[in-house]
C-alpha positions in Angstrom: 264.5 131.3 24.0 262.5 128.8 22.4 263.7 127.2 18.8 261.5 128.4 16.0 260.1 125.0 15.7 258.5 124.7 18.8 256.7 128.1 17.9 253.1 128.3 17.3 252.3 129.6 13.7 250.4 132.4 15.0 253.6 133.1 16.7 256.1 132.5 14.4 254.1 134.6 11.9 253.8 137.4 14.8 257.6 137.3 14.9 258.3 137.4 11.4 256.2 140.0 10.6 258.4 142.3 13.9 261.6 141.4 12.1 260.3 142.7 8.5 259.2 145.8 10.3 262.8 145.7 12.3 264.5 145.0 8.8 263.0 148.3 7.0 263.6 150.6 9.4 267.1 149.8 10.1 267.6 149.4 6.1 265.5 153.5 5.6 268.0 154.5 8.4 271.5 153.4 6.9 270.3 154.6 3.7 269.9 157.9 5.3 273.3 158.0 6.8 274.9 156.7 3.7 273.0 159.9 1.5 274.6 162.1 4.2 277.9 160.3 4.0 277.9 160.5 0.2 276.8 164.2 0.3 279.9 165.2 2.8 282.0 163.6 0.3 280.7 165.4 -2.5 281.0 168.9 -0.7 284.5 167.8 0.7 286.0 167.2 -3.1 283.6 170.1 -5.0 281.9 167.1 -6.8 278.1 167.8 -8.5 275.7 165.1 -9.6 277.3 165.0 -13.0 280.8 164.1 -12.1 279.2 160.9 -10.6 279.4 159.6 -14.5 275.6 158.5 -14.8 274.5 158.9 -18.4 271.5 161.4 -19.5 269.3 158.8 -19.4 270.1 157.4 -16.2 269.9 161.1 -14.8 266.5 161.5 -16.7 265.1 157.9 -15.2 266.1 159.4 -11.6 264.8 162.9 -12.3 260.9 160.9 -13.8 261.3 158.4 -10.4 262.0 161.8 -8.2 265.4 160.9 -7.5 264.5 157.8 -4.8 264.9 154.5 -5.3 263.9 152.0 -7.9 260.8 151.0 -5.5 259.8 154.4 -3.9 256.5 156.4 -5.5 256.8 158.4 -8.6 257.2 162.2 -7.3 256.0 165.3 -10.0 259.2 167.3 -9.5 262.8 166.3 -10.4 265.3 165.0 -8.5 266.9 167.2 -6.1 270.4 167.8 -7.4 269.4 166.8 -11.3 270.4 170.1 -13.0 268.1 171.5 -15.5 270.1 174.1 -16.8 272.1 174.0 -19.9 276.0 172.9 -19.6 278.7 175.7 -19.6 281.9 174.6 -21.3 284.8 174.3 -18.9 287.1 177.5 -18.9 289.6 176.2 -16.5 291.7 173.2 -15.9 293.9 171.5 -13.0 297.1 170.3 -15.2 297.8 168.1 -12.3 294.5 165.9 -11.8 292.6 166.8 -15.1 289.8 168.4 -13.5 287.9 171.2 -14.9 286.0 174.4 -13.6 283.9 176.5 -15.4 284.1 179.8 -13.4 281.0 179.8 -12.4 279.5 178.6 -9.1 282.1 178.4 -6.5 285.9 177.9 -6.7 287.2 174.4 -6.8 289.4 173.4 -3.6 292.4 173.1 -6.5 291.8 176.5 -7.2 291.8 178.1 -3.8 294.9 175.7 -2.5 296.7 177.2 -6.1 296.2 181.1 -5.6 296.7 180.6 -2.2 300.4 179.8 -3.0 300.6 182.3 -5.2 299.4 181.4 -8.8 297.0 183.0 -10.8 293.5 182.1 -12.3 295.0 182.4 -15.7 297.8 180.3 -15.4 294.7 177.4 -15.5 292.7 179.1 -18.4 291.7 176.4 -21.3 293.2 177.2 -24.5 290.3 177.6 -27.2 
C-alpha cells in the first residue's frame, strides 16, 4: 500500500471521504447495539426512563429533540419512553435495596422473587 504522501490529492480526498462514510456507519451501528444493550438491561432490572436520574428538564430537552441525539433532526412527537402521564406515589417498598413500586404496571423482579418464597404484598406496603 502506498504512504499517504505519495497519494494524489484527488486520491487522498477520494479516500478520506470512504473512511468518513466508513466512520458513520460503523458509529449508527454500535449506537444501535448499545440502545438494544441498554434496553435489555433495563427490562432485565424492571428499570423505566425515570430511574435513569435525568432531571425534568433534561427529559423535556430529549422529549422537544425526539429523543435522538444532540445532532439528529427535531421530530414532532416525544421521545419514545418519555412518560407523559402524571406520577403515582410509590405504595411499596424493597427494605433490602430501597427500591419502590407503585402497584401499578407490572410486578418488580423483588416482588415476584419475595412472594415466591412465601411473603406477602403487604409485608412491603409504605407506611403513610
Amino acid at each position: 500500500m502506498p504512504k499517504f504522501e505519495d497519494l494524489p490529492l484527488a486520491e487522498l480526498t477520494s479516500t478520506i471521504e470512504r473512511l468518513k462514510g466508513e466512520l458513520e456507519r460503523r458509529r449508527r451501528q454500535e449506537a444501535k447495539q448499545a440502545i438494544a444493550d441498554i434496553r435489555a438491561k433495563m427490562e432485565e432490572f424492571d428499570l423505566g426512563i425515570g430511574d435513569l436520574g435525568f432531571s425534568a428538564a433534561e427529559l423535556s430537552e430529549a422529549a422537544e429533540r425526539g429523543g435522538g441525539s444532540r445532532r439528529g433532526t427535531r421530530q414532532t412527537r416525544p421521545a419514545k419512553g418519555v412518560d407523559r402521564r402524571r406520577k403515582v406515589a410509590p405504595k411499596y417498598r424493597d427494605p433490602e435495596s430501597g427500591t419502590t413500586w407503585s402497584g401499578r404496571g407490572r410486578t418488580p423482579l423483588w416482588m415476584v422473587a419475595a412472594i415466591e418464597q412465601g411473603r406477602t404484598r403487604d409485608e412491603f406496603l409504605i407506611e403513610k
